[in-house]
C-alpha positions, 0 to 999 in steps of 0.5 A, a space after each residue: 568948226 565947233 561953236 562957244 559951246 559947252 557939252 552941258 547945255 544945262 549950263 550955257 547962257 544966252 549969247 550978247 551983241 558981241 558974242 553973236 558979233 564974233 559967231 558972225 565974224 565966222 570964227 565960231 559958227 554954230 553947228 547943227 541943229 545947236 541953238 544960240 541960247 546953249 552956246 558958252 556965254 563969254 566973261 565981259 568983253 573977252 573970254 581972259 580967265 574961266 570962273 567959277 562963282 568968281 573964283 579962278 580955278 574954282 578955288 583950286 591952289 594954282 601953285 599946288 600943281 607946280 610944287 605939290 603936283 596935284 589938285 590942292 584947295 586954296 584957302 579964302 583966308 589966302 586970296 588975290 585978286 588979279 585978271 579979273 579972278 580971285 585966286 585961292 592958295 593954301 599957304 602964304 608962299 604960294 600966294 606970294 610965289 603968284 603974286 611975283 609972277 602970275 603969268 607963270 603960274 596961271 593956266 594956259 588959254 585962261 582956264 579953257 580945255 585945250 583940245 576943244 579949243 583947238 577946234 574953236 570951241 569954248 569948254 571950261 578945264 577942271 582943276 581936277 583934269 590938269 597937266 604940266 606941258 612945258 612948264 605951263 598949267 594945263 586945265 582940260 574938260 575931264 582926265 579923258 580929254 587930257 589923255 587925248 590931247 597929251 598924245 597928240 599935243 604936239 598937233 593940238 596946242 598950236 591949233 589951240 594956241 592960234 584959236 585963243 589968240 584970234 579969241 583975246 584979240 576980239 
């Protein structure tokens, strides 16, 4: 199994009484020659949504891929803060479109790249590495990991989606 671990260890935090809780729980073990202090800090209690500076998507218009169908930077004037994040759009119907049914809109697995995921470990998506699945906002670790993923979704999401709900449910 993989480990709450980001490929740039320069960005990892140490790990908390919980976290090493959960590393203990075996759902997230540590792998070979990794130390605690670069495994992926999780956000409070649990891992809801990936930020950036406080900013859901790091500042990126989650309606923008739906409608526009591409990357688009929300505005700090248009902001709403919901889960825990703050959430930035670039017109005033995208933020009420989210406002009337967030869930529809937010990224699956809070932001977290779906085929790390899959093998238990916690790797943020970038705005900039998306895709739409079913009606459902992807965000993945780079365009690379998209491509991979996308070919073999049918195997991945489900082992993702099983992993971050043993994850959210800690």
């Amino acid at each position: 199994m993989g480990v709450l671990a980001n490929p740039k260890p320069q960005e990892c935090c140490r790990l908390n009484r919980r976290e090493l809780g959960l590393l203990s729980f075996g759902l997230l073990a540590l792998s070979a020659g990794q130390s605690l202090a670069s495994a992926r800090k999780l956000s409070d209690q649990r891992p809801r949504r990936y930020q950036k500076a406080g900013m859901a998507l790091g500042g990126f218009d989650t309606l923008a891929y739906f409608t526009l169908g591409k990357a688009v930077r929300g505005s700090k004037d248009l902001a709403h803060n919901w889960d825990g994040a703050t959430w930035l759009f670039s017109s005033q119907e995208h933020l009420h479109r989210f406002k009337a049914d967030p869930e529809a809109y937010a990224p699956r697995f809070g932001g977290y790249c779906p085929y790390w995921l899959a093998r238990a470990a916690l790797v943020p998506g970038s705005p900039q590495a998306w895709a739409i699945e079913d009606g459902k906002l992807y965000l993945s670790y780079s365009k690379t990991y998209r491509r991979t993923w996308l070919k073999q979704a049918d195997n991945i999401l489900p082992k993702a989606a099983a992993n971050w709900a043993q994850i959210v449910a800690l």
